[in-house]
C-alpha positions, 0 to 999 in steps of 0.5 A: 532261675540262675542268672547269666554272669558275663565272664568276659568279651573279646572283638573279633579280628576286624574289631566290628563286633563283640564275642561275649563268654557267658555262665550260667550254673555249669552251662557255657554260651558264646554269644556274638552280638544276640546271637549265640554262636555255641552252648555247651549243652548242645554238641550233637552236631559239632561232633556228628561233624568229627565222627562223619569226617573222621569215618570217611577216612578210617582207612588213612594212616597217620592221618592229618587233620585241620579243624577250623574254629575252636569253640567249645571243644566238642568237634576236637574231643569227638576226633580225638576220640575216633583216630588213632595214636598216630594222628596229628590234629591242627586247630585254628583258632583265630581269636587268642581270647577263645583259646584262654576261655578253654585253658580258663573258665571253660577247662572243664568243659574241655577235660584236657583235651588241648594238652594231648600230644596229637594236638596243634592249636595255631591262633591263625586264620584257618584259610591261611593254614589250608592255603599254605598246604599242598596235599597236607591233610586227610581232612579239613572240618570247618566250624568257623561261621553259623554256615557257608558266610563269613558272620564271625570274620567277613573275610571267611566269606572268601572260605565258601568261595569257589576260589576258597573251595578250590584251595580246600581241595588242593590242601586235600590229600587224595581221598581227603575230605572237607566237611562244613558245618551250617545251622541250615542247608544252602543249596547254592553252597552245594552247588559250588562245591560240586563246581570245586571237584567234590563229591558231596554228602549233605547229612542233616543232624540234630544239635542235641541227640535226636532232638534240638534244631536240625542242622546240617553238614556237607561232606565233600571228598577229594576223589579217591585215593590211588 
């Protein structure tokens, strides 16, 4: 069997713990501590992630998007993939040593998807970019955390927040959306977002196809558009 190779590590933002990029052949982990936060076989819910936002606001022009957490690409390539020529794309990134893994070691996995001209990448905490933004995008996808708590950067915790969902909503337009991805369902966070004003979908999805560990994705939109 081919073996891990470490190819390099970077602290998170509070410097507690430690994200490690690791190859295997042509296969890609990230791993934060023991725990793998995203492998590049498996990609079936990030994008599940894009394509459910992105269908829920087909009807938007010039749509603008903000998707929180770069990973491996996968949500950013699904939404590329669904809109337009007239969107515009904001990802934030908020360890810089993830953006260089994608520009880096993990270019192919990415096929140049951070040079199209619909692409923003902000090396910026998302929850600074939705609270700096007043009715700005037509949907907000968050893929920051293994679900509704801040494990990767603790101040995410402040995201899932009733406070956090409610500046999410006000960073909606009408008939905008907030979908969350989560590695399982928690009710309580389904229950905060109804608090918030949201009407809520709670899909659940495969991480690979059919198959792999379930996961799920809430779906939250901002009323309707007048």
């Amino acid at each position: 069997m081919i073996p891990w190779v470490q190819l390099d590590s970077a602290k998170t933002p509070d410097g507690a713990q430690e994200l490690r990029l690791k190859r295997r052949g042509s296969e890609f982990s990230i791993m934060l501590g023991t725990n793998e936060l995203m492998n590049s076989r498996l990609s079936g819910s990030e994008e599940a992630l894009a394509k459910l936002s992105c269908q829920k606001i087909a009807s938007h022009r010039q749509p603008r998007i903000l998707i929180g957490g770069l990973g491996m690409g996968f949500t950013l390539r699904a939404a590329l993939a669904e809109l337009g020529g007239d969107a515009q794309i904001v990802v934030a990134a908020l360890v810089p040593a993830v953006v260089a893994w994608a520009r880096g070691p993990m270019a192919e996995v990415f096929g140049g998807c951070l040079d199209d001209p619909r692409v923003t990448i902000e090396e910026a905490d998302v929850g600074q970019l939705i609270r700096s933004q007043a009715s700005g995008y037509d949907a907000i996808l968050l893929d920051v955390d293994n679900g509704p708590e801040g494990i990767v950067h603790k101040s995410n915790d402040a995201l899932y927040s009733l406070q956090g969902l409610a500046a999410a909503r006000s960073a909606l337009k009408p008939g905008g959306v907030l979908a969350v991805w989560s590695q399982g369902s928690d009710s309580g966070f389904t229950r905060r977002l109804k608090q918030a004003g949201f009407t809520v979908e709670e899909v659940n999805t495969r991480a690979n196809g059919k198959r792999g560990a379930r996961h799920v994705i809430w779906i939250a939109t901002n009323g309707s558009r007048p």
